[in-house]
C-alpha positions in Angstrom: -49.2 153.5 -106.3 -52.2 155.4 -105.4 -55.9 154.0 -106.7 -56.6 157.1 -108.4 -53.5 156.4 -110.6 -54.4 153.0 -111.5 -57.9 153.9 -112.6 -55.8 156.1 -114.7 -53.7 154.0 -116.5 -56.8 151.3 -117.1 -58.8 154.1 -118.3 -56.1 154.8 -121.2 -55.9 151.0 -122.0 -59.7 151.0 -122.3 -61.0 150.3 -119.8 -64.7 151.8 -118.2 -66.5 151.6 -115.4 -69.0 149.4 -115.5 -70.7 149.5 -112.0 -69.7 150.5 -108.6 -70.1 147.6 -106.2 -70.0 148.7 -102.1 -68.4 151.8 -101.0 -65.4 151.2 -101.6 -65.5 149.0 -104.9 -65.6 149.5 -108.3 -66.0 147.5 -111.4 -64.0 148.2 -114.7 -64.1 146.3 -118.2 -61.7 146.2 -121.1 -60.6 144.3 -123.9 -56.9 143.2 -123.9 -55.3 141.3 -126.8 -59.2 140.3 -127.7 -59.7 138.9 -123.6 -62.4 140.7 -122.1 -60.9 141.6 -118.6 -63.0 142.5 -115.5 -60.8 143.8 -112.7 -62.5 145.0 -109.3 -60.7 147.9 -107.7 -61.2 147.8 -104.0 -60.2 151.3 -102.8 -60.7 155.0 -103.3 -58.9 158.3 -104.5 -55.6 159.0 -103.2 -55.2 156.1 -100.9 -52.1 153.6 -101.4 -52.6 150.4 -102.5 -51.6 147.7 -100.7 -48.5 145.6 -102.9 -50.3 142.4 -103.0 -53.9 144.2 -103.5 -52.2 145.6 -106.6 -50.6 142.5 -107.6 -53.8 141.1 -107.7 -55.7 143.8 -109.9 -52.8 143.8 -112.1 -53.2 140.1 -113.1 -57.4 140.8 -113.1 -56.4 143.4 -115.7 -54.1 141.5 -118.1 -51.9 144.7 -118.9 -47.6 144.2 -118.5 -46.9 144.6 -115.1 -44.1 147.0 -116.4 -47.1 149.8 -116.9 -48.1 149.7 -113.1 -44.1 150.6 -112.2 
């Protein structure tokens, strides 16, 4: 999965940017199921995202795995 496809399907769960961190991270917040959820997405653009980098953002989310597939 590329970064720039996971901002994607945060954004339509919710999500927003709420700062950019270094270069290369970025800060998004959302409510799921009433949890506020902060998840830190360490990458840029069209870049692949390494499986357990993703595994990792996925649980930070709180969204079904099944949407990141």
């Amino acid at each position: 999965m590329k970064y720039r496809d996971f901002i994607k399907i945060l954004r339509s769960h919710g999500f927003e940017k709420l700062r950019q961190g270094a270069t290369s991270h970025s800060i998004y917040r959302g409510t799921v199921t009433g949890k506020v959820q902060q998840v830190v997405v360490s990458g840029t653009g069209g870049k692949d995202i390494m499986p357990k980098t993703l595994a990792s953002m996925v649980r930070q989310s709180g969204l079904s795995k099944k949407l990141f597939r």
